[in-house]
Structure formats: C-alpha cells, structure tokens
N, C-alpha and C positions, 0 to 999 in steps of 0.2 A: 618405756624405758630403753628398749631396743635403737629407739634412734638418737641416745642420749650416747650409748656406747659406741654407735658409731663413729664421735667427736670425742671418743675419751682416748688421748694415747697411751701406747702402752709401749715403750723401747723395746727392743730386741724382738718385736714379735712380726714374724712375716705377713705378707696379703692372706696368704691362705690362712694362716691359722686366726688372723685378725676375723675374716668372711666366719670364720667358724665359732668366733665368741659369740659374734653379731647375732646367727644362727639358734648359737643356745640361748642367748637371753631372749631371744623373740618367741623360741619354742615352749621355755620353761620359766620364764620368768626369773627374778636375783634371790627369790626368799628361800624358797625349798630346796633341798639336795636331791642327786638325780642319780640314781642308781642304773641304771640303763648301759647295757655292754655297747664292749666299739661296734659288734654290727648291726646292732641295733640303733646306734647312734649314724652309722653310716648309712644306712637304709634310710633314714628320717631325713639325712639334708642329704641327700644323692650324692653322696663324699665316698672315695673308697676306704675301704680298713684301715690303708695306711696311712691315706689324712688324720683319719680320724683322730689317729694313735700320735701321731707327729704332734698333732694341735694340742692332747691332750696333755701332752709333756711338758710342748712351748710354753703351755699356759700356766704350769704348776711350777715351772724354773719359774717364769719371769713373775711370781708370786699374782696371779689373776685367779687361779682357781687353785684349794685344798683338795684333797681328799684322804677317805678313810677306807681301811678293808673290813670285811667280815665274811668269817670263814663258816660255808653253810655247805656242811659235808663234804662228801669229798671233792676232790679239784682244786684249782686256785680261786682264793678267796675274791669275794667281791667288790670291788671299788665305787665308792659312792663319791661323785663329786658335787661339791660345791663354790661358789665367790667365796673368794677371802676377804676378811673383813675388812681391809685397810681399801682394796678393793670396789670395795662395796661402796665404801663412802665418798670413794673418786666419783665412782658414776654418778651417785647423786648430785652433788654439785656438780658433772656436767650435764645433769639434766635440765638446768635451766636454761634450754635454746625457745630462740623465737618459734611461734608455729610455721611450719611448712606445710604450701599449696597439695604439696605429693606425698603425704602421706601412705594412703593406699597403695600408690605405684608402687611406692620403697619396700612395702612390703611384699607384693605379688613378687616383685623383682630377685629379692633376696631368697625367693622359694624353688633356688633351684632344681629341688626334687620333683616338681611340679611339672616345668619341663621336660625333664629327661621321663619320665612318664609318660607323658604324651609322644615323645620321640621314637621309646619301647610299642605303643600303640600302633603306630605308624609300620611297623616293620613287614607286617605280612602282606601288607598293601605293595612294600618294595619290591617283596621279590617276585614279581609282576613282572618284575625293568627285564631286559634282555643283558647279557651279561659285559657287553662293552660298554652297556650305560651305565651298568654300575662300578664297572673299573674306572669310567670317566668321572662318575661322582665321589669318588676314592681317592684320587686323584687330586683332586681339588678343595683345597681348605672354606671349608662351606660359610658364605658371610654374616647367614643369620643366628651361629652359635656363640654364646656369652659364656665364657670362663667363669670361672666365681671370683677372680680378682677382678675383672673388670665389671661384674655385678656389682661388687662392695664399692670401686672407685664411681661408678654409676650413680650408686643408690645417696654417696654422698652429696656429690653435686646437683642430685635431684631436691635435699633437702635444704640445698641454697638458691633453687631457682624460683623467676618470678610463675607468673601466671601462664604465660607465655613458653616456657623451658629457659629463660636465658640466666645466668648467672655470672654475674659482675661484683663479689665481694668475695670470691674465696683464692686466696692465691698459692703460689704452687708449694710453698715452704707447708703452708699448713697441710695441704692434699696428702705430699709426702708424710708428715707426721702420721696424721690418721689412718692411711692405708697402710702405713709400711713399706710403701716403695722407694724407690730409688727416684732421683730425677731423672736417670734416663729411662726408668723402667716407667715412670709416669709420661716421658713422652712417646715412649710407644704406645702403651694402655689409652692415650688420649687420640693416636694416630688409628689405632685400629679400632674406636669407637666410630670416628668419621669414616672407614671405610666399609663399619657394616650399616652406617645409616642415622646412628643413633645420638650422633650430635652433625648437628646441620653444617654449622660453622665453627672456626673457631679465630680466633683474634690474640695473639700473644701482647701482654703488658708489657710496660715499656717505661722508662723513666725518662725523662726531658728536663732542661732549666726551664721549659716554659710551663711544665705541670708542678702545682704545689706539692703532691705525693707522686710515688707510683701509683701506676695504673696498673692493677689486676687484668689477666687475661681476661677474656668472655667467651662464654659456651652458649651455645644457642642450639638445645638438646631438644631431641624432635618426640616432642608427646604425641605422635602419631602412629610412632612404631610401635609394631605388634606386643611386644616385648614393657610398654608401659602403657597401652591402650588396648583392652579389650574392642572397643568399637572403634577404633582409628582415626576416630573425628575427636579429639582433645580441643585439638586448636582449629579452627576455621583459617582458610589461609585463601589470602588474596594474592593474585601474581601478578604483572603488569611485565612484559616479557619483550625481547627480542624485538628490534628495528628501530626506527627514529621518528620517536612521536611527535615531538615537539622538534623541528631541524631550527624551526629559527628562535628557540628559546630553549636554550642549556641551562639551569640550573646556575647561578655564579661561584657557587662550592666546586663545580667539577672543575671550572678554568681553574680556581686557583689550586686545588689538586695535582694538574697536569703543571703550572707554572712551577711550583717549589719541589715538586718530589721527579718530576721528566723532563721540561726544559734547562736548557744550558744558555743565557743570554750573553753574546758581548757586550763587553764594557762600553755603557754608554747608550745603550738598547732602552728605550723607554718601557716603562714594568707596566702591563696592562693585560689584564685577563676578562673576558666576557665583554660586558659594556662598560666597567668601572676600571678607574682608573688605580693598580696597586701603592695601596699608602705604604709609604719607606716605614711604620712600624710595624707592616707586617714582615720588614726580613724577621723577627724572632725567630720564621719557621725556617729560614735558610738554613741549612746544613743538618739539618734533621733529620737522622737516619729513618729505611722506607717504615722498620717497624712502627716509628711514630705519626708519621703518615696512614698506618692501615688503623692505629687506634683512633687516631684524630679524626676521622673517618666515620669512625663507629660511636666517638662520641657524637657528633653531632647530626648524626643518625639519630642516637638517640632522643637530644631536644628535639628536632623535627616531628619523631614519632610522639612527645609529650603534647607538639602542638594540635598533630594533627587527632588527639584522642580528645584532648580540652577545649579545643575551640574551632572544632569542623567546622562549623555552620559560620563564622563571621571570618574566616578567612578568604584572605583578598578582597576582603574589601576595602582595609585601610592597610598602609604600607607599615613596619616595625615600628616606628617612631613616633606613631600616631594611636598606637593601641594603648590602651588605658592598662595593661598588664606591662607593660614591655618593663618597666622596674625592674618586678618579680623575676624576668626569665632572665634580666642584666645579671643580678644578683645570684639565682643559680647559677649560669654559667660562667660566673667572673669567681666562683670558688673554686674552680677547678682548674684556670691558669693564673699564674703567678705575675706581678709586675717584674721589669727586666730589674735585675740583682746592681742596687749601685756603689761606685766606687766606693773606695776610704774616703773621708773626711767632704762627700760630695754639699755643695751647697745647697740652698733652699729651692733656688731656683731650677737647678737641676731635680732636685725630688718632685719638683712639682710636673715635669715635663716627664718623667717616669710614670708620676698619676696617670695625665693626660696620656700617656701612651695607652696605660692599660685601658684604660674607659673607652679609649677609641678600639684597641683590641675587641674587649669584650661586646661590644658596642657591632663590628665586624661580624663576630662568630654570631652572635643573634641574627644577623643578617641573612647570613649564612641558612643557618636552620631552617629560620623563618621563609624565607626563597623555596628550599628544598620542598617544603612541606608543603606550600602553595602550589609547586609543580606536581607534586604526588596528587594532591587532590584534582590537579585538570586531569588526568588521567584517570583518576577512580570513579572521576564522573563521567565515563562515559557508558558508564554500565548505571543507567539512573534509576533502576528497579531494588538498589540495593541499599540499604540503610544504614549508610557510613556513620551519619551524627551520632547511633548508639551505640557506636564502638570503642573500643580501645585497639592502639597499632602498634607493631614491634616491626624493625625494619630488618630483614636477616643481611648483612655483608654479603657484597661479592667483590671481587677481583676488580681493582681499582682501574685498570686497562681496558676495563671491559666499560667503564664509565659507567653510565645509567640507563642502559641500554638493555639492562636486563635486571631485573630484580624483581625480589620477591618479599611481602609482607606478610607477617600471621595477624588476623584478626581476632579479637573475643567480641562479644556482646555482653553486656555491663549487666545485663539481666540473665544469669544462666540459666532461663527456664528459655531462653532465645532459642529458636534450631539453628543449629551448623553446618556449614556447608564451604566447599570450596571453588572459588572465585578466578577464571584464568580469563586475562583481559590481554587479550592481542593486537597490538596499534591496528588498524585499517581492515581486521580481521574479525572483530565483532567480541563476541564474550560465548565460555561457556562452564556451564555448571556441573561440579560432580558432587556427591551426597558425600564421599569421605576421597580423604588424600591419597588414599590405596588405590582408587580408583583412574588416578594420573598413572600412568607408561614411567614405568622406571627412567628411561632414556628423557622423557620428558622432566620429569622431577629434576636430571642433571640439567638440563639448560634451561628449565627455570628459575634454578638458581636456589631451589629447594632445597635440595643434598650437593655436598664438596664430591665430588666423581673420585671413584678411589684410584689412588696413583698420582692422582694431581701433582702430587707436589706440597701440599697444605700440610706444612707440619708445626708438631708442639716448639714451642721454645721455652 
C-alpha cells in the first residue's frame, strides 16, 4: 500500500511532508492508529522533531490524517493518529498500479534512517582524518547524500521504470503532482540526481507536428548505485567506447542527424547524407528544434535496441525489406509519427500522396534502426566469448556531437539465474571484464558514456 500512496496526490502538501506520509504508511500500515510521540516518530524515519511536527499538521489541515488525545496523568495529553477515512478510500483506488520491477529498491530507498545510521557508524573511523581533511570535507557538499525529497522524487520514478532503470511514461505534470514540487524545483531535484550518479541520462520530452502525442521525457536511472543496489551489478552493461570503429561505415542515422539538426545547405545544394540519397519527404524534420532532435534520437535508439534483443542471431543477413517481421516494426514505428497535417478541402489525390509520404517516412525510420542495430552488433561481436543472443539491450543517450563514437549499452539475460558482469569493448584495443560496474574508475564511467559528468550542462526541461 506504501506505493499506492506514493501516486495518490494530496494538494497543499509539500515533498517533505509527502516523504513523510510515504514513510508512515510503509512503517505502520492504513488500518491501526499510531500513538507514538514526534521523537519517537523522528528517531524511526531519521527526520528531526521539527519535520516530524510540520508533517504532522500538514497532514491533519490538508484532511490526510485525524487524530485523538488522551490524557494519561499528568503532562500534555497524548495524541493518537490515524488516516481519515475519506482518505483512506483515495489510497485504495490508487492502489491499483501496474506491478513494478523495484519494488525492493523503493523500499531500502525510502529508509532513510537506515543510512544516516550507518553514517553515525562511520564517525569514529573519521576522526582518523587530519584536521585540514576534514575542513576540506566540510567544505564540500558530498555527492553520495540523498535528501528525503529526492528519495521520494526517486522512489517514484523507480516505480515507473523498465527492467533496465529507464522510464519513458511518466511526465513532468504528473511528477510534480505526486511529489509536491514545483517545476523548477523538479528541475533541480532531477539535475542533482544526474550529478550524484543516480540517473545516467536524461532526455527532455518535446512535442512536434511530426509526433502524434507528446513525448514524455526519459530517465535512464542507474540500478547500479549503491543507493538501489546492494551488490552493484543490477544491470550488466556492455560499453563500446571511444575512437572510429567502423571509419568507412557510419551508421546512415548519424548523417542524417548531422544533416537536419547541424548542416546549413545553399539553395540548390543536392540533400544526400551517408550513401543514400535524402528524399524531399524527409524535410518534415526541417526546422525542428535541437530538443526534438535529442528525442528523435532516443527513439530510435530505442527500436534499434528492440531489434537487437529480438532478432540477434538473423541480423544482417537480409536487409529491412526482406525480413518477414518488417510489417510489425512499420506498424510500431508508424504509431508514433503522424502523416503531414492536410490542407482544407484537399483532394483525393493529394490525400493519397500524404499516405505515401508517411509509408515512405515510416518505411525511413525502420531503416534507420534497423542499420543502427546491425552496426551495434559488428561491434559486440568482436568480443565473441560473450552471449549476446540471450540478451536483452537498452541503449543509454549520449551527446549527439559526439556521434557514435562512444556509447554505452546496459544488458540483462532473459534468464535471471544468468551471472552478470560488465563488458568494456575498446575498438583496436581488445575487451575487458569487471565482476560489477563499481569496479570501472569513476573518470572512466564519464567517457564511457556511463554517467552525465556533473556540470555538463545536461539539464531538466
């Protein structure tokens, strides 16, 4: 029921005190009343007094919890709370959410007394430090500590993500509802998530006339870290990194990348990117600002990484047009861009040259993918010890400048009794294996494309 509450909104009530409902219904469950003082209630979720006290007001105005006194000799009498019943019956109906892969996490997550315990642990080992080291660690806002707002802003997006961390249906209206923040206060919350580690990438949504909806942002949160991985190997991750693997075979997605969102052509300039020659219906994407560019991007990341998880083994050997699936992936990907929008009163023959635009579009983008994902796999084959066909692949975003010259994929095995392990594949430089992803050089992790390097620049929208 704890993760039912943390999609129930509640107006008026802030992150903290929201982290602190979350808190009690995980602790004590919605049936019984809970008689327990603020510092015992503080002591229990590592809150101080005065959270405790703040939450417990916020929650009694904005009608989420009742309570009662009873006066047991002398002093002030004691307050028993509980859900109000109107309350009560919200969370229920919002407890019908799909299940989530992170369960467990959500909850380790949400235990922040748990931490700061171990933190108190830790102290007599510090004062070890000589005393300019610890003015210097004083000093510096430390990047492995998690607030309890961005616990709570965490815990939610954890419970929208795939298998993988990544999370492609929650958008930022709802985020804000649920947490109680602000939208600027969720773009910082989602900025200082990426600079202590704990979301890989991230991709701002974006609307177009060539998408049938908005496109929700994308989180690609790293079940690696300490912080939602006991053992740090969640995810297996394969990396393919740094230099020019292939020089005389780019990818035809990267040319047209570089063509509509970085070249500037005269008039009259014939449109050709890679080895193919640009069809006049792909201007749609002309004038399309860069944010649509970086999703556009991450879509078809995405089909790529659908092909390369469903049909490892028979790729490359017949081209798109010839695969007995190629319908199926038309028809996905042709739900997701829209035919161009026609005039008033246009005639038949023009609707039909609309058709034909889109089918050749959609027709395009499979291309697209289908290339990508054929190029990924020359590459993962050159570490031939390792058992791609029973995998599944998520491709993490990088910096579209930086082409394909560096990236990095998470893998799972389809059978989670599989061992896990992490995969770094260096063109001309061989392969090598680590037992978990803690095991790669922080500095490493940044240019592989692993973790956003804090300061970058990579912010929410």
């Amino acid at each position: 029921m704890f993760l039912a509450s943390l999609f129930c909104e509640v107006k008026g009530l802030d992150p903290a005190c929201k982290y602190f409902l979350v808190r009690f219904i995980q602790r004590f469950g919605i049936a019984e009343p809970v008689d327990l003082g603020v510092k015992v209630l503080a002591k229990q979720f590592g809150l101080s007094d005065r959270q405790v006290t703040a939450s417990l007001e916020a929650l009694v105005t904005c009608k989420v919890m009742d309570f009662s006194s009873a006066s047991e000799g002398r002093g002030r009498p004691k307050r028993c709370y509980r859900l109000h019943e109107d309350f009560h019956k919200k969370l229920k109906k919002a407890a019908e959410l799909p299940p989530t892969h992170h369960e467990a996490a959500v909850g380790n997550l949400l235990k922040h007394e748990n931490r700061k315990a171990a933190q108190a642990s830790e102290k007599p080992e510090k004062r070890t430090l000589d005393v300019a080291a610890l003015a210097d660690l004083r000093s510096k806002r430390q990047p492995g500590q998690l607030s309890v707002v961005n616990r709570l802003l965490l815990s939610v997006l954890l419970c929208h993500a795939d298998r993988f961390g990544v999370v492609r249906d929650l958008g930022s209206s709802v985020l804000c509802k649920v947490t109680g923040l602000s939208k600027e206060g969720l773009k910082h919350r989602v900025q200082r998530l990426i600079d202590q580690g704990l979301i890989r990438a991230y991709v701002p949504g974006a609307t177009s006339s060539v998408l049938f909806v908005k496109m929700k942002s994308v989180y690609f949160l790293n079940l690696n870290h300490p912080e939602l991985s006991d053992e740090g190997s969640a995810t297996s991750v394969l990396v393919c990194v740094t230099g020019d693997p292939f020089p005389d075979r780019e990818p035809d997605v990267l040319h047209a990348y570089r063509f509509y969102s970085e070249t500037v052509l005269p008039k009259g300039s014939p449109k050709v990117y890679g080895r193919r020659p640009c069809a006049p219906l792909l201007g749609a994407f002309e004038g399309q600002s860069p944010s649509f560019f970086r999703l556009l991007q991450t879509m078809l990341e995405k089909y790529a990484a659908g092909f390369l998880s469903k049909h490892w083994s028979d790729l490359g050997l017949r081209p798109f047009k010839r695969r007995i699936d190629a319908q199926e992936w038309r028809e996905l990907i042709g739900k997701d861009f829209r035919p161009q929008k026609p005039l008033p009163a246009t005639d038949a023959d023009h609707l039909k040259k609309i058709d034909d635009h889109h089918v050749m579009l959609v027709e395009e983008l499979c291309y697209w993918a289908h290339d990508l994902a054929i190029w990924i796999k020359d590459l993962l084959c050159q570490a031939s010890d390792a058992s791609f066909g029973t995998m599944d692949f998520a491709i993490i975003p990088q910096p579209m400048e930086l082409g394909y010259y560096r990236f990095g994929l998470l893998a799972l095995p389809r059978d989670s009794n599989d061992c896990r392990s992490c995969l770094v594949i260096e063109p001309y430089a061989g392969q090598q294996y680590f037992s978990r992803e803690s095991e790669i050089l922080i500095e490493d992790r940044y240019r592989y494309g692993l973790l956003t390097r804090p300061g970058s620049g990579i912010t929410a929208a």
